[in-house]
Backbone bond lengths (Angstrom), bond angles and torsions (degrees), N, CA, C in turn:
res aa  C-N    CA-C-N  psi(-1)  N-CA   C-N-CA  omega(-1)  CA-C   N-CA-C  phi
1 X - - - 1.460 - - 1.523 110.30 -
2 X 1.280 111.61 136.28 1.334 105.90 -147.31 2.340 75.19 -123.58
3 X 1.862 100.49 155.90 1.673 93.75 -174.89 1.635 108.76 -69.96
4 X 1.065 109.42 8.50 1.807 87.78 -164.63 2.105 89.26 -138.49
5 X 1.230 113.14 -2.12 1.671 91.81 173.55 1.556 110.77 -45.21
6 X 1.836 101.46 140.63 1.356 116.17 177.09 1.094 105.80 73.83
7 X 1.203 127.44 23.40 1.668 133.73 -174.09 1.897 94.69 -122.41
8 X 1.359 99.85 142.24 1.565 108.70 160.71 1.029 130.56 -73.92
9 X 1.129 161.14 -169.30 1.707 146.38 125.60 1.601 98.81 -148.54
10 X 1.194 130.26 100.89 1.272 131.83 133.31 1.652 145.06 -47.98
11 X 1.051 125.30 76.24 1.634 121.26 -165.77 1.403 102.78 -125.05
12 X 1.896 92.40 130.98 1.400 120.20 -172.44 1.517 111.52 -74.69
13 X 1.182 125.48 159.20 1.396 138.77 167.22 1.975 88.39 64.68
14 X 1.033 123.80 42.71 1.589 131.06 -168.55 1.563 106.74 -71.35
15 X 1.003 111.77 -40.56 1.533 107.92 165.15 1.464 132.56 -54.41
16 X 1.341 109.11 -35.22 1.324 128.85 170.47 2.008 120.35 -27.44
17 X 1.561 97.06 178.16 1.405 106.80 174.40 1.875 108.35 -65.65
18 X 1.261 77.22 -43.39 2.165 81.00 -167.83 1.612 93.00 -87.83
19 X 1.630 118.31 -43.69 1.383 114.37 -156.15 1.649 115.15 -56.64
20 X 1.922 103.99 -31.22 1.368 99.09 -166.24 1.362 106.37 -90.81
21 X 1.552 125.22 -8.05 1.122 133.40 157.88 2.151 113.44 -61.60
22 X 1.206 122.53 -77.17 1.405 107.19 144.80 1.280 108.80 8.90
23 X 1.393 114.99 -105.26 1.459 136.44 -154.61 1.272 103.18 -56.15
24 X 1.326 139.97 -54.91 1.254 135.25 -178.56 1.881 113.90 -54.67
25 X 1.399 112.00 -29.79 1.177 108.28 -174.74 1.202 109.70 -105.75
26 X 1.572 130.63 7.00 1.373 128.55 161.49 1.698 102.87 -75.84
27 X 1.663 99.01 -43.93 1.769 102.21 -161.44 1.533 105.00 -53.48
28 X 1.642 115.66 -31.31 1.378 114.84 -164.49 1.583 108.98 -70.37
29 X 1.875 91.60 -28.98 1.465 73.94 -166.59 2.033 111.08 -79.50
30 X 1.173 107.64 4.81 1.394 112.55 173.80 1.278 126.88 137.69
31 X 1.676 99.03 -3.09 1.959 113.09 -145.15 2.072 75.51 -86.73
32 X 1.606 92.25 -179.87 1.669 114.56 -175.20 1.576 77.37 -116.21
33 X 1.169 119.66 135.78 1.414 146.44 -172.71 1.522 121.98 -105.15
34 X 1.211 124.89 88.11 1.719 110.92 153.18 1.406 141.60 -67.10
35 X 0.698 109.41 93.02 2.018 113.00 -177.36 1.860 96.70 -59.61
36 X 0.892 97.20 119.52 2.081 94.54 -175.94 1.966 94.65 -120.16
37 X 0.826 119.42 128.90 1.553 133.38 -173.87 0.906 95.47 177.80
38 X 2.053 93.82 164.08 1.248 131.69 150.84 1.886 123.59 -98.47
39 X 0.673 102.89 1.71 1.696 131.70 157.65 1.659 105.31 -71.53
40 X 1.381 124.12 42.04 1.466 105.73 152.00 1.471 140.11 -29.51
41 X 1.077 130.13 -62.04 1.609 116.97 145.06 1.373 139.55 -16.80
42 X 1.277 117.91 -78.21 1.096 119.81 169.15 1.405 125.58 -59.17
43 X 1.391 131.08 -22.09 1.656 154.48 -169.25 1.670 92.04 -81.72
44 X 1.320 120.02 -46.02 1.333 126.02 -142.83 1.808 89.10 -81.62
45 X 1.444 113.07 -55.68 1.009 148.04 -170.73 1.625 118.27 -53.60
46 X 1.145 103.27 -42.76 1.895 121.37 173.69 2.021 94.46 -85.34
47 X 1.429 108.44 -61.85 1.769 86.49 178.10 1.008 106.00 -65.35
48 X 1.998 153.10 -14.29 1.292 106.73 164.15 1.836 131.17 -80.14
49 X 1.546 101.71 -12.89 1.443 110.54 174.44 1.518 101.37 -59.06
50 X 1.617 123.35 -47.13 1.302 109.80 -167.74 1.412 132.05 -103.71
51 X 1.580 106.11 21.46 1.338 118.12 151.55 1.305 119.87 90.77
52 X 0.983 140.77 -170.48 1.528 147.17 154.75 1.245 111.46 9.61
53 X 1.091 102.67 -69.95 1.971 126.16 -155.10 1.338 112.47 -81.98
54 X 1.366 113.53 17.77 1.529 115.21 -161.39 1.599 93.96 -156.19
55 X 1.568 97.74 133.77 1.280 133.51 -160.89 1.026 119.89 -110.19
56 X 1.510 158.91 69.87 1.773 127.48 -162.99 2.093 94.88 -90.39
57 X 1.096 92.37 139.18 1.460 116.51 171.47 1.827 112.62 -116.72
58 X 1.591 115.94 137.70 1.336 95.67 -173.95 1.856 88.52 -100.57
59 X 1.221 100.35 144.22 1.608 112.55 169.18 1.777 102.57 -148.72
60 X 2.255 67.24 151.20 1.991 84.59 -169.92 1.693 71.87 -107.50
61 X 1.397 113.19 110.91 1.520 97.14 158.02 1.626 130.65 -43.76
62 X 1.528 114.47 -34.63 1.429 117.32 -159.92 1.820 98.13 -81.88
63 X 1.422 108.73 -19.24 1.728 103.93 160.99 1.075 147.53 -68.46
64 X 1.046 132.50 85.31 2.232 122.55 -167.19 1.362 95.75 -35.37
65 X 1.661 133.52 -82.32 1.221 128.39 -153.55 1.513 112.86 -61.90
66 X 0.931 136.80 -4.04 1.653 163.12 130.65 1.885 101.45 -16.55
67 X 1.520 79.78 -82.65 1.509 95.37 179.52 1.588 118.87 -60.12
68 X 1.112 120.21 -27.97 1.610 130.19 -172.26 1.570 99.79 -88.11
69 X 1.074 113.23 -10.35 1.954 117.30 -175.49 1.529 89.30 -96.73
70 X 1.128 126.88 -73.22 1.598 144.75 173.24 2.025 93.77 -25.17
71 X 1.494 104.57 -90.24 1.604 83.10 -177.60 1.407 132.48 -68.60
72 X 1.151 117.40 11.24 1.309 126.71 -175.50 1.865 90.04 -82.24
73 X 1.465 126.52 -63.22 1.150 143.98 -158.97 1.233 109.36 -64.40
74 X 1.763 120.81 -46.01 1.276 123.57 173.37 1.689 120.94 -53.94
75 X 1.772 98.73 -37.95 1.513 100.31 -170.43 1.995 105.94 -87.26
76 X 1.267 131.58 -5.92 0.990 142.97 140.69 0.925 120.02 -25.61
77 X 1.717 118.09 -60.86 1.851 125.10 -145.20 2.043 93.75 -121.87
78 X 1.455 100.17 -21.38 1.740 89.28 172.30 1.446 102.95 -142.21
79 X 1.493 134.92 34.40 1.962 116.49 -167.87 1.783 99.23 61.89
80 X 1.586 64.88 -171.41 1.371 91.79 -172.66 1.637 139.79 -73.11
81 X 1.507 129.13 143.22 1.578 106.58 -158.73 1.379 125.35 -59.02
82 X 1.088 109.13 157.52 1.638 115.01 171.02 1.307 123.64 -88.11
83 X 1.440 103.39 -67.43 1.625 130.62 155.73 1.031 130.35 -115.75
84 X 1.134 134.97 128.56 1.731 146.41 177.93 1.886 99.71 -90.34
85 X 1.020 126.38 126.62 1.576 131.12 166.04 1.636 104.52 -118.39
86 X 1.371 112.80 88.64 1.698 107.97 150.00 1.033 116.83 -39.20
87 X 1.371 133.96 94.10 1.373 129.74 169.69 1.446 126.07 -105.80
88 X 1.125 112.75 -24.09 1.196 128.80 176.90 1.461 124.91 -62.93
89 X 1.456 114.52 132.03 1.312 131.41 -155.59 1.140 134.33 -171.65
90 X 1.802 103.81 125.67 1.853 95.25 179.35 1.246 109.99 -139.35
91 X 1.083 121.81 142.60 1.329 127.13 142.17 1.852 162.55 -22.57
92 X 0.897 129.20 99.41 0.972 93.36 178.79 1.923 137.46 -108.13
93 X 1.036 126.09 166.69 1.715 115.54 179.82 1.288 115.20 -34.71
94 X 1.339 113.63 125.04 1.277 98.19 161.19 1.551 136.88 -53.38
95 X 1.705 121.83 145.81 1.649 98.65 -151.13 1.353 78.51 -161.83
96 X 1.439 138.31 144.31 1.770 112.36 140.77 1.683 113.76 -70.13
97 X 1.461 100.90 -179.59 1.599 100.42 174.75 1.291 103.44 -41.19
98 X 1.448 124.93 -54.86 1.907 131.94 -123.64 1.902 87.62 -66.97
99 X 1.413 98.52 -33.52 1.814 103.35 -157.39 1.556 101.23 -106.78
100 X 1.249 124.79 18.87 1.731 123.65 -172.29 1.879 79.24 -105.49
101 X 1.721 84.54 128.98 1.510 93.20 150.56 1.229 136.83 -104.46
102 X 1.374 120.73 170.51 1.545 134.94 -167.69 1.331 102.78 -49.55
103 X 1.293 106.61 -37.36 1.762 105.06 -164.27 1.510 114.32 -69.27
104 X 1.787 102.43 -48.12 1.544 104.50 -179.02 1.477 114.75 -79.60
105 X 1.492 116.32 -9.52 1.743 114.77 166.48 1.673 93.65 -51.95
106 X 1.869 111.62 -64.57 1.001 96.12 -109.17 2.268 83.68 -91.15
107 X 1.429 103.38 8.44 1.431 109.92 -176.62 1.966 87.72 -95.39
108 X 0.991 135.01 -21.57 1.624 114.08 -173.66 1.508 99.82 -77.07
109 X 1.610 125.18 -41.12 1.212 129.34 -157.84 1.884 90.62 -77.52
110 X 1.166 108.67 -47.78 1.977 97.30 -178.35 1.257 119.97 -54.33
111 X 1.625 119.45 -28.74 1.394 117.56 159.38 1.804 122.50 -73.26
112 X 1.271 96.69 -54.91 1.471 79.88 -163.27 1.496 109.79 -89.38
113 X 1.024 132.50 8.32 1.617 131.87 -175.98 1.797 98.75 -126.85
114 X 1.168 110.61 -58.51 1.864 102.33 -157.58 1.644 86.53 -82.41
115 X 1.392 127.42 -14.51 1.391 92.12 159.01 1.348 130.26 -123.56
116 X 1.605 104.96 45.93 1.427 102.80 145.99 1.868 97.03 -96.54
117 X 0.983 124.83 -37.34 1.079 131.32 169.94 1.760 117.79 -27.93
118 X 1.462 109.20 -65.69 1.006 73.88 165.69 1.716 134.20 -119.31
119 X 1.581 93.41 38.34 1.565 104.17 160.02 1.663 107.28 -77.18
120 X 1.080 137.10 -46.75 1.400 124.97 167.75 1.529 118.39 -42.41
121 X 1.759 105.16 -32.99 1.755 106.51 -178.23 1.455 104.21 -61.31
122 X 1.433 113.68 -44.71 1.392 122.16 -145.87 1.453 87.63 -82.75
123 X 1.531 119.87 -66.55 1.459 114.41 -159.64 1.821 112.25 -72.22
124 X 0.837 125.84 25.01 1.713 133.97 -171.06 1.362 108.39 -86.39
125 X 1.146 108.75 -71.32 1.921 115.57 157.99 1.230 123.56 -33.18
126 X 1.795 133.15 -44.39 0.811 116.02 -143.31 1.948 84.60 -108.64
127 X 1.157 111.51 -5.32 1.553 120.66 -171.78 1.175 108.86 -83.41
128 X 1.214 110.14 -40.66 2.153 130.89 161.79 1.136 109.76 -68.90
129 X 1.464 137.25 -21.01 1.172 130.95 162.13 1.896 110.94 -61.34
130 X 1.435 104.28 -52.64 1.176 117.64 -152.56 1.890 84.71 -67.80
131 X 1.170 123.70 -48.61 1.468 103.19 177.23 2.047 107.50 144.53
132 X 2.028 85.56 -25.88 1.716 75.92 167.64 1.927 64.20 -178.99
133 X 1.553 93.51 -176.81 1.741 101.21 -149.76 1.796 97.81 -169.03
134 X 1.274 116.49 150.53 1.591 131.59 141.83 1.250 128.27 -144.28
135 X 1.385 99.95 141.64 1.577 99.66 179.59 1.981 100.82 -125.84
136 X 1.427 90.84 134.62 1.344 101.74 152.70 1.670 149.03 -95.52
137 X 1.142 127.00 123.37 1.569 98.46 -159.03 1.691 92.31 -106.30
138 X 1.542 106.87 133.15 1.650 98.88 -177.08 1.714 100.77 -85.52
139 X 1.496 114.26 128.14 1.558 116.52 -174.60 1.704 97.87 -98.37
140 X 1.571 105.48 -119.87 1.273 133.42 176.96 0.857 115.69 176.33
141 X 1.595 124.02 163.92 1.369 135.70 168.53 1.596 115.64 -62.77
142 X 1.420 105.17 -27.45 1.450 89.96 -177.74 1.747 113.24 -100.86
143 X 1.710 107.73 39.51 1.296 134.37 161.20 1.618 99.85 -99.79
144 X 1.004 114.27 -10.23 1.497 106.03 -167.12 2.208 114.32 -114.60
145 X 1.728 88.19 -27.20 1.553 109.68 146.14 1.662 123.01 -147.96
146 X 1.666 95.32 -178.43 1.196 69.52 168.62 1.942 148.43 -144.03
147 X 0.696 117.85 -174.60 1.458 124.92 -175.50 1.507 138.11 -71.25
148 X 0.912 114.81 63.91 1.593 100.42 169.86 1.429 143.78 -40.15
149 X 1.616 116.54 119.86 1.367 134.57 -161.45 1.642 106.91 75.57
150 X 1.282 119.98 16.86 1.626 107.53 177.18 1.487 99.76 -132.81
151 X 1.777 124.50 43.54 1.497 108.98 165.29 1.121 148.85 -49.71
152 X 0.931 101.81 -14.05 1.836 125.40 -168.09 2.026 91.95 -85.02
153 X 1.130 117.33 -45.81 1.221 118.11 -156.23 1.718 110.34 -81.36
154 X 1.470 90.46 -41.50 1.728 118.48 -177.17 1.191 95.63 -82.83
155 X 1.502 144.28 -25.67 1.367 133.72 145.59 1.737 125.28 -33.72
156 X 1.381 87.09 -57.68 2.088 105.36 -166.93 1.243 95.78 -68.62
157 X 1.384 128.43 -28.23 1.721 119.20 -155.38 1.807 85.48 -99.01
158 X 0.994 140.11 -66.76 1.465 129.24 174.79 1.507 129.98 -14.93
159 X 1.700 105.60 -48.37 1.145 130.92 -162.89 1.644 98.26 -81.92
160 X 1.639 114.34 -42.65 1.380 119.88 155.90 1.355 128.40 -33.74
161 X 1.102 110.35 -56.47 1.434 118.49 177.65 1.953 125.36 -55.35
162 X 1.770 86.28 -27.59 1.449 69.29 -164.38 1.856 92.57 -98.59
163 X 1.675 121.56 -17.42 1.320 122.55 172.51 1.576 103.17 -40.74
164 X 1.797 109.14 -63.67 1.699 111.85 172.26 1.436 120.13 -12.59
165 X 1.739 103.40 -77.61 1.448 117.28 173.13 1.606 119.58 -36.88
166 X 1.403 109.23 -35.39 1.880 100.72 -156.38 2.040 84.09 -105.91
167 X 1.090 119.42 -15.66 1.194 99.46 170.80 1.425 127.73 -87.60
168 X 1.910 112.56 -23.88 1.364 88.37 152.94 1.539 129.66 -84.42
169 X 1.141 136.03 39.11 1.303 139.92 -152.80 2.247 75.25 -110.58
170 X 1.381 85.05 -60.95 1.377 98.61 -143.20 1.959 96.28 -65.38
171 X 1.579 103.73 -22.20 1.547 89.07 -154.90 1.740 106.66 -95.99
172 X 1.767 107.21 -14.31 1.527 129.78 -144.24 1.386 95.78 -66.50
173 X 1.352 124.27 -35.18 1.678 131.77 170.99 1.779 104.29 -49.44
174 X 1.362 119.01 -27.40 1.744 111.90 -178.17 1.109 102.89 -111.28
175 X 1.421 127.02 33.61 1.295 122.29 156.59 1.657 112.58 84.84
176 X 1.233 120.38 12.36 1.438 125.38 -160.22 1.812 82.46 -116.81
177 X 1.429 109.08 145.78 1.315 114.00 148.96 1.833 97.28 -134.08
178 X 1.443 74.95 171.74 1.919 106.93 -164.29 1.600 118.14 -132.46
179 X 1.520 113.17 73.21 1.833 107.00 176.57 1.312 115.44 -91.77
180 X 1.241 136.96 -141.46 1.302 143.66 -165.33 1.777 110.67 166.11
181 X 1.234 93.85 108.22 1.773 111.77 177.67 1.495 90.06 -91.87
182 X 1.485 103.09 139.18 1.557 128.20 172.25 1.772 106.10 -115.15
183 X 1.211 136.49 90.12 1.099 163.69 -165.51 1.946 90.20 -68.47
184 X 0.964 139.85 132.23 1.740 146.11 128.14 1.417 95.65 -47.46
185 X 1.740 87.63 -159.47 1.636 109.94 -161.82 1.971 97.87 -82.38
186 X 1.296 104.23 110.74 1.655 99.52 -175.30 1.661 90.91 -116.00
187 X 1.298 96.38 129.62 1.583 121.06 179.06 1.420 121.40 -45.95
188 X 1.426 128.39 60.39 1.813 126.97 -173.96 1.414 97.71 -138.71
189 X 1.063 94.98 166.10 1.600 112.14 -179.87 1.542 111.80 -63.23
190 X 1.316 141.17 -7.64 1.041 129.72 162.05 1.949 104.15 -85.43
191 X 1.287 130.05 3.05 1.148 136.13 164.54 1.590 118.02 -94.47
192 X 1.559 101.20 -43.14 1.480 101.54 -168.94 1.602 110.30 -118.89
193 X 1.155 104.85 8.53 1.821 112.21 145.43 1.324 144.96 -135.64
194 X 1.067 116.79 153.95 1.672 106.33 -147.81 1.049 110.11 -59.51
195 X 1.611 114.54 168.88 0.991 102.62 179.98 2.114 115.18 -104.03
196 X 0.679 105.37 -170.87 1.761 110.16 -166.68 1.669 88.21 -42.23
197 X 0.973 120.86 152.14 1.354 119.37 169.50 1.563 132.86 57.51
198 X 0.933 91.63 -6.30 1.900 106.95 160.77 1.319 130.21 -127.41
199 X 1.253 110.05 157.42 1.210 136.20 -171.61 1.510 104.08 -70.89
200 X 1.100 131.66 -66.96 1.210 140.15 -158.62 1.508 137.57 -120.65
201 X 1.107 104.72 114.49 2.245 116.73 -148.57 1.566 76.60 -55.75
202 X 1.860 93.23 172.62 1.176 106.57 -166.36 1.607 90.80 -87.71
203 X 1.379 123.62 -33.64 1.720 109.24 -174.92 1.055 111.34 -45.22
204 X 1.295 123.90 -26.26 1.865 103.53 -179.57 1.921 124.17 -82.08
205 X 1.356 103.83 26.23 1.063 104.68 164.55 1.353 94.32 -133.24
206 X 1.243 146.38 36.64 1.588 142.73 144.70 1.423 118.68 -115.96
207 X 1.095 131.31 117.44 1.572 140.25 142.75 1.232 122.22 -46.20
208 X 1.198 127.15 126.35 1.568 112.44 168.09 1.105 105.05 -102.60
209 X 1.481 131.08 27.81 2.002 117.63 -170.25 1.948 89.37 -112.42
210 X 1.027 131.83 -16.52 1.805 106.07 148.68 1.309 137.47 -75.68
211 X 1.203 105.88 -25.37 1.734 112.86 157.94 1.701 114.35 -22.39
212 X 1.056 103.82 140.28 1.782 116.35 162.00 1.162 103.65 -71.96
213 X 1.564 120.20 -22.42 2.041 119.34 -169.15 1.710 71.64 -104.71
214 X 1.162 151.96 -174.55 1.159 133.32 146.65 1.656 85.37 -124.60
215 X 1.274 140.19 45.97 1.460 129.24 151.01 1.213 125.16 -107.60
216 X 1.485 127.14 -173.59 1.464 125.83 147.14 1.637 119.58 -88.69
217 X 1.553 90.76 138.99 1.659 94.81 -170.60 1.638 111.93 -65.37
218 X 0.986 128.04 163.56 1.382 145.60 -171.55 1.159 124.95 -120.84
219 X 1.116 137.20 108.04 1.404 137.65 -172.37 1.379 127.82 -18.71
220 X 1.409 113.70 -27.86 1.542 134.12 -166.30 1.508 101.27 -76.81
221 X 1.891 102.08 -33.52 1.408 93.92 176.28 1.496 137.88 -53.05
222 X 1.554 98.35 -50.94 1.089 125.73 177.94 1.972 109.05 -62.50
223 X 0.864 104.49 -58.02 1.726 108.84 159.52 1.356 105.40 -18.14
224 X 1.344 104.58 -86.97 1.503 115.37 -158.27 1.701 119.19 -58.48
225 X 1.695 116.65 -29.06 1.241 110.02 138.79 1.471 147.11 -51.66
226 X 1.515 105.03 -37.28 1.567 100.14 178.34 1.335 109.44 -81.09
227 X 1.678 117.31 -26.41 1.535 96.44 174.86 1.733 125.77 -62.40
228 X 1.540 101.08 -32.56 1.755 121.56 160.53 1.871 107.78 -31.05
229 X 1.313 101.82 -48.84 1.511 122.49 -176.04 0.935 133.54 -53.67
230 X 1.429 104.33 -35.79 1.528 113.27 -147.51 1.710 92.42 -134.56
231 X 1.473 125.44 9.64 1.435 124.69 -161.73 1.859 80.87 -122.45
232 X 1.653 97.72 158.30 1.505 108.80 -175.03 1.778 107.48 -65.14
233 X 1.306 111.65 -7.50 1.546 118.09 172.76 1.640 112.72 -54.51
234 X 1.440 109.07 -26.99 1.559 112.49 -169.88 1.768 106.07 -123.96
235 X 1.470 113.98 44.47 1.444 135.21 -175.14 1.516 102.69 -71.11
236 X 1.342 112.05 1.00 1.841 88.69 -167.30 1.779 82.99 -135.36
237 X 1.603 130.75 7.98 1.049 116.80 -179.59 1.874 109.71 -103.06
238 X 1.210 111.63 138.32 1.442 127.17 178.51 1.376 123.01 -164.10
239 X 1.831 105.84 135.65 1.214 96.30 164.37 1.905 90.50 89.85
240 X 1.035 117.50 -13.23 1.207 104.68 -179.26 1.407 118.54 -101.14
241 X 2.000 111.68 -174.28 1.679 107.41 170.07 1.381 110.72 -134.61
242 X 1.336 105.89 143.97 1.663 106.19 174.08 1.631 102.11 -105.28
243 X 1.070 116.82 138.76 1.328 134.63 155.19 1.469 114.21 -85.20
244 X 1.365 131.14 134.19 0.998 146.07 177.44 1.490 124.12 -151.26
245 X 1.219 119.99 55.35 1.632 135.19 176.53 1.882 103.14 -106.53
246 X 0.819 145.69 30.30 1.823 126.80 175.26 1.068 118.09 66.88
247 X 1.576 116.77 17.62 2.052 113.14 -163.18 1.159 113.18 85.79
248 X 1.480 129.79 11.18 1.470 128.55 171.22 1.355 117.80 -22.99
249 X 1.580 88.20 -58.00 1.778 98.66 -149.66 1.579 101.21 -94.30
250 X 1.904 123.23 6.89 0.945 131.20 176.92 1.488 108.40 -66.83
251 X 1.113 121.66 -50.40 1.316 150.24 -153.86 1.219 131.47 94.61
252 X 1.576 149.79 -133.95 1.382 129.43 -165.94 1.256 111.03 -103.59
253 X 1.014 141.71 135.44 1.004 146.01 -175.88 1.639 131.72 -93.68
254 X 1.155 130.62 132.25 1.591 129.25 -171.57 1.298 115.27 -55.96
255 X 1.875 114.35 137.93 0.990 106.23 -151.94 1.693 92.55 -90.58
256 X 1.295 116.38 178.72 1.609 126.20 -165.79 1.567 99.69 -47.30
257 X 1.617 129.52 -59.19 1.414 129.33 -151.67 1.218 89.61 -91.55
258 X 1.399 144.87 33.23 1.586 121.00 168.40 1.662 77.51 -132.96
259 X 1.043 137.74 -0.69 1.824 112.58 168.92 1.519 104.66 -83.50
């Protein structure tokens, strides 16, 4: 018996470094899987490795009717959702304000905020259908401080945090709760390659030797929390955030021979 058989799980950007990690470790634990991207290839490619129980759907998060095709399709091929995972996420060039343009403000915030935004619209109905529901929204640490040369990004993840808050306010009466894990520097190609328009991934402006973990986090990390999340083990948590960076946001930490 696996925690989530007969359970849905929808997770955005599912193809991804973290997403197909997600998905692979929901399917094991039993759940019917949506791969939700714009990565047809890769989407197509992970639901045929994982069989039956696995779905790829293409979604533009920043589209409503996007989203209304997406849960329309999921509840078709398995009912109604279980879990919704905002996963989806981008980056933008590093820039200060003075030199960030309108376009990439206003394209980082349509990904990572208006469409968790309106993945909560879309998947809400079909989570109240199912009888009780969670959604996770994946943020960041640098939602929690902030970032130099990445406003656009440290914008969307802020704004995350507090959507989290007012959506479980609003949904916790139908049995749905709503947290938000803020991930550190986790080792994927949206870390260790550039991003659209730049030269240079964001790992090369992080160290991991002040860390209390002194590594880079790994996708598995983040995994093994949201399944914590999203399983009846975490029934009384809402509305809240986990941090999960190694002490990132602690600051540096003492090295072994001076403790």
């Amino acid at each position: 018996m696996g925690r989530f058989d007969h359970r849905s799980v929808l997770v955005t950007g599912g193809a991804g470094g973290q997403g197909a990690s997600h998905i692979r470790a929901f399917h094991a634990e039993g759940a019917d899987v949506v791969i939700a991207g714009i990565n047809e290839d890769r989407g197509r490619a992970l639901a045929d490795e994982l069989g039956a129980r696995a779905l790829h759907v293409r979604l533009d998060v920043t589209d409503e009717n996007s989203w209304s095709a997406a849960v329309q399709a999921s509840e078709e091929h398995f009912g109604p959702l279980s879990v919704l995972v905002n996963n989806a996420g981008v980056q933008n060039p590093a820039a200060p304000i003075e030199t960030t343009d309108r376009r990439t403000w206003d394209r980082i915030l349509a990904i990572n905020l208006t469409g968790a935004f309106l993945g909560i619209k879309a998947a809400a109905p079909s989570l109240r259908r199912n009888g009780r529901g969670v959604i996770v929204n994946i943020a960041s640490t640098s939602g929690v401080g902030g970032t130099a040369m990445y406003a656009p990004y440290v914008a969307s993840k802020w704004a995350v945090r507090g959507l989290t808050k007012t959506a479980a306010l609003e949904l916790g009466r139908d049995h749905i709760r709503v947290n938000a894990i803020h991930p550190g520097v986790i080792a994927t190609p949206f870390i260790t390659e550039p991003a659209a328009g730049s030269d240079t991934p964001i790992s090369d402006f992080y160290s991991a030797e002040p860390f209390a973990i002194p590594r880079l986090g790994e996708p598995a990390d983040i995994t093994r929390a949201l399944l914590f999340l999203t399983s009846d083990e975490a029934s009384f948590a809402t509305g809240s955030e986990f941090v999960i960076d190694g002490g990132l946001l602690l600051g540096p930490a003492l090295k072994h021979e001076a403790a």
